[in-house]
Phi, psi and omega in degrees: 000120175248140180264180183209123167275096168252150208289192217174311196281358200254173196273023176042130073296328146332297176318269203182204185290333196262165193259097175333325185274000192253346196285139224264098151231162222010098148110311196219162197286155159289355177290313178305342187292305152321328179279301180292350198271329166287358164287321194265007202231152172290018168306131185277304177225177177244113151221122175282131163245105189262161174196219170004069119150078175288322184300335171303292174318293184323309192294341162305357189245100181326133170303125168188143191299342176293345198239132144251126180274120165222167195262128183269083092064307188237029173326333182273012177252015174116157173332304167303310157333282200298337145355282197311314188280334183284327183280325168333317180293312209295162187244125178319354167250023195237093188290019137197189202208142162284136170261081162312125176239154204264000168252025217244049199293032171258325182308100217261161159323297176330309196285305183305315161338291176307326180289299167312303187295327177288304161317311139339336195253347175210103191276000192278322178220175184284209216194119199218105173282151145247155178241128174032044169077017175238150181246179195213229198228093019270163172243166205226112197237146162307140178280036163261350224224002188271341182281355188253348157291352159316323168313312216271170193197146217069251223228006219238355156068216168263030179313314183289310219269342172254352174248025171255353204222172174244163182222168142302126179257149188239153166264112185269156149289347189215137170290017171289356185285332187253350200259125155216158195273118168246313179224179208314320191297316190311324187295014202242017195252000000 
């Protein structure tokens, strides 16, 4: 069973004045694209970690048994927070976990799959999609992996914590692993 923490919290500050994930591309906010795709993908459960207009975000979030919400308290401190506060959330039966980020809509349900499924053949380490020898978003870590994310900190998500350790590459097909959305221009891709 894999759970997928997805961030939620940050101050868009790249953007602008506005909370980016609230913002219309085709259509629709970019926080949805990440929710649905991950509702449709083999993720057991989701907890979305809000900080910055959470009361906003929430009404963006479909009901669904699958999704839990909780608020990261200390959002301005960075990326690494909402990590922390998310893994609190995840269900106690779930032997790893996804770091998902919500600005990422390009990324379809197959991929999270794929990660999964790949991951599954070795639950011992993580699990890093790459695209053309780069690597991207999500990475899927063993829950044997929750004391040493306990550390990390600021704005650098877990990064530091794979290159102290070794992990799995699964090969995506698609550069949706790299593309996330920060500024105005990106809604235009």
């Amino acid at each position: 069973m894999i759970s997928a923490i997805l961030l939620a919290a940050g101050t868009s500050s790249r953007y602008g004045k506005d909370n980016k994930l609230l913002v219309k591309y085709k259509k629709k906010p970019l926080l949805s694209y990440s929710l649905k795709a991950l509702l449709k993908s083999k993720v057991k459960d989701i907890v979305v970690v809000l900080g910055k207009d959470k009361q906003k975000i929430l009404e963006e979030i479909p009901q669904n048994r699958k999704i839990k919400v909780i608020f990261n308290k200390n959002y301005k401190r960075g990326m690494a927070s909402s990590i922390l506060t998310g893994l609190k959330k995840i269900n106690k039966s779930s032997h790893g976990f996804m770091v998902c980020l919500s600005d990422m809509p390009k990324i379809k349900s197959s991929t999270y799959n794929k990660i999964i499924n790949y991951f599954n053949k070795n639950k011992k380490i993580p699990c890093v999609p790459c695209y053309k020898n780069r690597n991207g978003n999500p990475v899927c870590f063993p829950i044997s992996f929750k004391p040493k994310i306990k550390n990390i900190k600021g704005d650098q998500g877990a990064k530091k914590i794979l290159l102290m350790n070794n992990f799995n590459k699964v090969s995506i097909s698609s550069s949706s692993i790299l593309i996330d959305f920060d500024k105005k221009s990106d809604f235009k891709k």
